[in-house]
C-alpha positions in Angstrom: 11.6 -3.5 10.1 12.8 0.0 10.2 11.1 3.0 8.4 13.4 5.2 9.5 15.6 7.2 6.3 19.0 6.7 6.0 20.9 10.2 5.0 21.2 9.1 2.2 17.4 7.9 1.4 16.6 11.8 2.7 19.2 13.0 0.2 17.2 10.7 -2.3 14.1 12.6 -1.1 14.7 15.9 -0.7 16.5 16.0 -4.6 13.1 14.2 -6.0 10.9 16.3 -4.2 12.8 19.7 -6.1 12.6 17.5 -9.4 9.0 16.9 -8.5 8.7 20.4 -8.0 10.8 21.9 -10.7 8.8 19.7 -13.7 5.1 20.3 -12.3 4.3 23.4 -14.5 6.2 21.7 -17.8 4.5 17.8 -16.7 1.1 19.8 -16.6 1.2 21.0 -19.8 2.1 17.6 -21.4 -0.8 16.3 -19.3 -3.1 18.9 -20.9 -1.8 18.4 -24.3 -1.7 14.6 -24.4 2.0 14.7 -25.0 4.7 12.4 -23.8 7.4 14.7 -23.0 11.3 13.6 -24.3 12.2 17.0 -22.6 11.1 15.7 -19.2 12.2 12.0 -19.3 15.5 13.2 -20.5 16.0 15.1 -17.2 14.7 12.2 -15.7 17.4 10.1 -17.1 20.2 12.8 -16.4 19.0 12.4 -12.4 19.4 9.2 -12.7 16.4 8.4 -12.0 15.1 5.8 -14.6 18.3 3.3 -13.2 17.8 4.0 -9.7 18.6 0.3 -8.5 21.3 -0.8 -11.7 24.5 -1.4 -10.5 27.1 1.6 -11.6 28.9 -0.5 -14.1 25.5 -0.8 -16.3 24.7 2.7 -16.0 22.8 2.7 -12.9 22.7 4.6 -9.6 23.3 1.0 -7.4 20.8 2.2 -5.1 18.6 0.0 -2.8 15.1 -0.5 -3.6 13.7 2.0 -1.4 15.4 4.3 -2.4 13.4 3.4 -5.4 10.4 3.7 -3.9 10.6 7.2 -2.5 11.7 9.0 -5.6 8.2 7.0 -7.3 6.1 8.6 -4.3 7.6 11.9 -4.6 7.6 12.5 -8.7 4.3 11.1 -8.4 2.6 13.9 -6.4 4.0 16.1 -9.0 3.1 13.9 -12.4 1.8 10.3 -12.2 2.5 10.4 -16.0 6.2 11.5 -15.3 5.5 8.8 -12.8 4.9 5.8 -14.9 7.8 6.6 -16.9 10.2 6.3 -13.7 8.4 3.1 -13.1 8.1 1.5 -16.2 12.0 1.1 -16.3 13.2 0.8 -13.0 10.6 -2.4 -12.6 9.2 -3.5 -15.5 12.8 -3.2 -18.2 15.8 -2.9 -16.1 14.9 -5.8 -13.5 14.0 -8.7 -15.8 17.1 -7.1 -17.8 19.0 -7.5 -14.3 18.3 -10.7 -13.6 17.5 -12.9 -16.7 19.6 -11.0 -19.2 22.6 -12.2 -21.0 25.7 -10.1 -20.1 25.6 -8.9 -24.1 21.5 -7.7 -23.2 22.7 -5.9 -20.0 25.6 -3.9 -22.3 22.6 -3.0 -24.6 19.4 -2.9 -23.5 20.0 -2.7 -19.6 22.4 0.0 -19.8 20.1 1.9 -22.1 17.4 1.9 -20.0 19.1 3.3 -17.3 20.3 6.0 -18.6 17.6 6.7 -21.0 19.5 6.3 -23.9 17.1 3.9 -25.0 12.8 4.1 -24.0 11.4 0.9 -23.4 7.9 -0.9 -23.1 6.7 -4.2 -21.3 4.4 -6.1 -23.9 2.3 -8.9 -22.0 -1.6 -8.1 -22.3 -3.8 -8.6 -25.6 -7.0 -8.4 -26.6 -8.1 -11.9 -25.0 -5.6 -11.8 -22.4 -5.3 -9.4 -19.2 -5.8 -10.7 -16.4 -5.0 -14.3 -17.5 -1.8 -14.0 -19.2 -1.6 -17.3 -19.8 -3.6 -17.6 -22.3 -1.9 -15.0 -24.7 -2.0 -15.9 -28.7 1.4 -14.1 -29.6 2.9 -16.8 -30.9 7.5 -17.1 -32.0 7.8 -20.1 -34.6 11.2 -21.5 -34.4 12.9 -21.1 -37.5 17.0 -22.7 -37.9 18.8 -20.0 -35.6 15.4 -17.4 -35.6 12.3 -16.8 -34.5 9.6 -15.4 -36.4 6.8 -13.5 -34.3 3.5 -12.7 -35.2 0.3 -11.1 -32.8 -0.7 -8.3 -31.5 -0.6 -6.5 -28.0 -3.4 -3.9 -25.9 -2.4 -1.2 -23.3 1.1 -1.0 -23.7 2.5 1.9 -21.9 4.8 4.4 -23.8 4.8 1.7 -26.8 4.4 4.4 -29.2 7.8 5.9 -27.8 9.9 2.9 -27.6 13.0 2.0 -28.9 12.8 -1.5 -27.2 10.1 -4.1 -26.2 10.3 -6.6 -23.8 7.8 -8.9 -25.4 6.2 -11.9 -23.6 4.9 -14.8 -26.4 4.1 -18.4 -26.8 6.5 -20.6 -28.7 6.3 -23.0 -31.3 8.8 -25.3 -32.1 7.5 -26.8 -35.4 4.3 -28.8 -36.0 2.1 -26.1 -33.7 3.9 -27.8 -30.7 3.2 -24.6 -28.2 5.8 -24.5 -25.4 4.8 -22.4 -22.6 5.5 -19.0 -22.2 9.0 -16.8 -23.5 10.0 -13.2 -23.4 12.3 -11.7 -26.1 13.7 -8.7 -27.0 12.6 -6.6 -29.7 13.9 -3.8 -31.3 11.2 -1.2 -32.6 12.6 -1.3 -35.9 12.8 -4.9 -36.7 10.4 -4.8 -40.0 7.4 -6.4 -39.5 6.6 -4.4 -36.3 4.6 -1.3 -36.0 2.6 0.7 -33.1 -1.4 0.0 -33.5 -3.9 2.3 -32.2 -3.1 5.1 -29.6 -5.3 4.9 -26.6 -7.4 8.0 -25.9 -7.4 7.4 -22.1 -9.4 9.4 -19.2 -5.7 9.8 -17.4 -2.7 9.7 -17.5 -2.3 11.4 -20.7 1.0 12.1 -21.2 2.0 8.8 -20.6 0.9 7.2 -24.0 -1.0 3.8 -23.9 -1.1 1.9 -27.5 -1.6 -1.2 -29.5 1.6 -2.9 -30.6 1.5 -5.3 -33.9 3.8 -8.1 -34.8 3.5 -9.2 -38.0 6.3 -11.9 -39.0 8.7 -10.3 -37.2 12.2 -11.8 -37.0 14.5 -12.0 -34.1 17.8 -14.0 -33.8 17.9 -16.8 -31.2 20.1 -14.4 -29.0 16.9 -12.3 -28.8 15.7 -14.6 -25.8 15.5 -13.0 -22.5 16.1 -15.9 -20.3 15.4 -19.6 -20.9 13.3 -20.8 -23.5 9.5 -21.5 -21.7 10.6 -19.3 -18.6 8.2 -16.2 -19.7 5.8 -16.6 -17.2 8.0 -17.0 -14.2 9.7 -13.9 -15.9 6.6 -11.7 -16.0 5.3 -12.5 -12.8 8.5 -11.8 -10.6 8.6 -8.8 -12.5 4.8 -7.6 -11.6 5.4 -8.3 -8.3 8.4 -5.6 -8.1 6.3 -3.2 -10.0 3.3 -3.7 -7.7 5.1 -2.3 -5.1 6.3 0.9 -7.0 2.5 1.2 -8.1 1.6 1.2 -4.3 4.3 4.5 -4.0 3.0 5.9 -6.7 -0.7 6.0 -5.3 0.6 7.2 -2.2 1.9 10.1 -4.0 -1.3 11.1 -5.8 -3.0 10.4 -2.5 -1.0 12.8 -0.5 -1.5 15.1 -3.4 -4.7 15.2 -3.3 -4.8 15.2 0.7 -2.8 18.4 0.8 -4.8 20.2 -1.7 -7.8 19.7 0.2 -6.4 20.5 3.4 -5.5 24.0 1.8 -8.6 24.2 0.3 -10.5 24.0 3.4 -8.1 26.1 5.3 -9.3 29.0 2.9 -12.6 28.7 2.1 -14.9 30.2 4.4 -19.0 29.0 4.3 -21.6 30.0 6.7 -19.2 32.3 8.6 -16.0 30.0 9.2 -13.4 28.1 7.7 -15.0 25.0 6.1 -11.9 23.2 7.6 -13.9 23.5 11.1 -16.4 21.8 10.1 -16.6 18.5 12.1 -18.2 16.7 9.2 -14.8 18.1 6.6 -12.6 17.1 9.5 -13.5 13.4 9.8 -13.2 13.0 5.6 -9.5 14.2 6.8 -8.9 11.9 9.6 -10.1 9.0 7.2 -7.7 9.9 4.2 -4.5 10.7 6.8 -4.9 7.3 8.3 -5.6 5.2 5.4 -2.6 7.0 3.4 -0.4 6.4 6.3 -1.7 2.2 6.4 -0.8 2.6 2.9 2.6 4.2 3.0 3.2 1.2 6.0 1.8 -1.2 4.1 4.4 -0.1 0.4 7.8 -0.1 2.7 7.3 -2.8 4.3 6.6 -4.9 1.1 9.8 -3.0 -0.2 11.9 -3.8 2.8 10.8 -7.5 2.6 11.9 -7.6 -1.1 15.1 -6.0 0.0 15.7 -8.5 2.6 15.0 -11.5 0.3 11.8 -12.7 2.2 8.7 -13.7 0.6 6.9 -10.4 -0.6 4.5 -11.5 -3.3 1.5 -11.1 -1.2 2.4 -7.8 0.8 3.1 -6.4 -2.9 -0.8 -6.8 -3.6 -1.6 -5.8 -0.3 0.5 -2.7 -0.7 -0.9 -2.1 -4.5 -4.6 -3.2 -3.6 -5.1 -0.6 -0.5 -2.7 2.4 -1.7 -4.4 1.8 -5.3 -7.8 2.4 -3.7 -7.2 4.6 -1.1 -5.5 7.0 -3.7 -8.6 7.2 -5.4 -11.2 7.4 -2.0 -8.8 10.2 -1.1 -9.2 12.3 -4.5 -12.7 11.5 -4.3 -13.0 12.9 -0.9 -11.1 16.0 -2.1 -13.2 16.9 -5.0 -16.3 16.5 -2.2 -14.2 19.2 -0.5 -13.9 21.5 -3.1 -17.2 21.8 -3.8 -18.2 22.4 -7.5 -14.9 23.7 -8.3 -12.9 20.2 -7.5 -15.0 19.4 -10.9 -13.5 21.9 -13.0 -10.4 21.4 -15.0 -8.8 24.3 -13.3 -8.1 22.8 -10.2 -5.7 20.0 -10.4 -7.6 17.3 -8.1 -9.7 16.3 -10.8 -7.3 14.7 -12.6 -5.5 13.6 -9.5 -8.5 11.4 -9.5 -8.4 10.4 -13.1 -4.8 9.3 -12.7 -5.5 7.3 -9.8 -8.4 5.0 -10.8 -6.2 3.8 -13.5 -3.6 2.6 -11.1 -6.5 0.2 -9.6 -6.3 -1.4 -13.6 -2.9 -2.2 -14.9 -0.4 -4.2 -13.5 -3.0 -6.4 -12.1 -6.2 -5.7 -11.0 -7.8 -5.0 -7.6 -9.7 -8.0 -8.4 -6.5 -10.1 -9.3 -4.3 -8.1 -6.3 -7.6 -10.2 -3.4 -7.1 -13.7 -5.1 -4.1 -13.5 -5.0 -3.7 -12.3 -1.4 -6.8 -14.8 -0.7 -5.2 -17.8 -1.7 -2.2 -17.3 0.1 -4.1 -16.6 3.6 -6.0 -19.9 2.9 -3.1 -22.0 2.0 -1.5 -19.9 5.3 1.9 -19.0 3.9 
């Protein structure tokens, strides 16, 4: 396992760092506003950054998944929100796309994910379904060559923005005969579906979080991303990839929120020296340098195990459990640093620490990410 960059992967770093750097102001704004910026996600897309890992001939960059997981760390530290956009396609629409898709799916959808002619959203939790997907009530009723779709969806991110759903239900075939588990594809203006209520969410603002409602919603037979039944195996593979961008993302907040306390410290002066000097400030520093570093170990080396075809389903919630957390221990620590001013909205660590607690939440739990790393260590894969 080697964590050296390739000249290349630096290239890939140095150009998202400038993006990161070049958006902050504008991604702050939308942040403060509530907004979900077209402005910014457009760039995004004309960087190539929301098909990072699509081969060339479906609009893509063809770039290895690493690759992938720098650019999320970097944008990150500038905009989680911008950050969750990034994510959202690269793991959540243009994998499953990738490798279950029909070659007339890739042309559409695939290709315009990539290159953010169309936005997408992943639709797989409901009101009486998070953590156990399984038991989801979204039901498609087979009808001659269509299905018809009714139920509603929770905590959809950029919903309310998206031209596309990738929408995980439970099919009937006649006679209430449920079969497992499907995923379709559904466009945002197939009548009969409309966005629900708009979260008012304590971070991640500009990344918009809303209700989605299916209400005899029909979809042609061709609509069916991957095999009838398959939608579990579908969504799963596909959390497992996201986990890991997740776990780059919280290292980017973290390492946000690291360096403006470092700053911080270096500055302000209390009882007459630098409050950086302070043996009790400098051991809150050692603690968030060596857990961010365990966690940046711990999110490439589940990467470069995905990229090398091994088993990576547990290092994935190993990588997302410990970044996840440390990213918020470390903003914590940095609004301790601050003082009474890491409280106020004027410095930007307090909703580096908003951001981050959310990424504990979605795309599984902290709670799910341990049973799921537990039961593995005790079968002893």
């Amino acid at each position: 396992m080697d964590f050296s960059w390739t000249e290349e992967q630096e290239m890939i770093r140095n150009m998202a760092r400038q993006f990161a750097d070049e958006i902050r102001e504008e991604a702050a704004e939308a942040e403060e506003k509530g907004e979900f910026s077209r402005p910014i996600t457009k760039r995004l897309a004309e960087n190539g950054f929301l098909g990072m890992c699509v081969p060339e001939e479906y609009g893509g960059q063809g770039l290895d998944f690493t690759s992938y997981l720098i650019a999320t760390e970097e944008i990150s530290r500038a905009s989680a929100g911008q950050g969750m956009t990034l994510g959202l396609h690269n793991s959540l629409l243009n994998y499953p796309l990738l490798v279950f898709g029909t070659e007339e799916q890739k042309r559409k959808y695939l290709r315009g994910s990539a290159t953010g002619e169309l936005l997408g959203c992943y639709a797989l939790s409901e009101p009486d379904a998070g953590s156990d997907a399984t038991h989801i009530k979204t039901a498609a009723v087979k009808k001659k060559d269509r299905y018809v779709i009714n139920g509603t969806k929770i905590f959809i991110t950029n919903g309310s923005v998206a031209d596309f759903v990738i929408l995980f239900s439970k099919i009937d075939r006649g006679g209430g005969a449920i079969r497992g588990m499907s995923a379709f594809l559904v466009d945002a203006t197939a009548p009969g579906f409309s966005v629900g209520t708009v979260e008012n969410k304590m971070g991640l603002k500009s990344s918009p979080t809303c209700e989605l409602i299916f209400r005899d919603v029909e979809v042609p037979e061709s609509a069916l991303l991957g095999a009838p039944g398959k939608g579990l195996r579908i969504a799963i593979e596909t959390l497992h990839g996201g986990r890991i961008a997740v776990a780059a993302s919280a290292v980017g907040m973290a390492e946000e929120a690291f360096e403006a306390a470092r700053d911080y410290a270096r500055a302000r002066e209390q009882f007459g020296q630098r409050i950086a000097d302070f043996q009790g400030i400098q051991w809150l520093f050692a603690d968030m340098r060596t857990e961010i570093d365990a966690a940046r170990l711990l999110t490439y080396e589940a990467g470069w195990r995905k990229e090398k075809d091994l088993p990576y389903a547990r290092q994935a919630c190993q990588a997302k459990l410990f970044a996840t957390e440390t990213a918020t221990r470390t903003a914590s620590r940095a609004i301790q640093i601050h003082g009474g001013y890491g409280y106020m909205r004027e410095y930007r660590i307090e909703q580096i620490y908003r951001d981050a607690k959310a990424a504990e939440i979605f795309e599984g739990t902290s709670e799910i990410q341990r049973s799921t790393i537990g039961r593995d260590v005790v079968r002893g894969d």
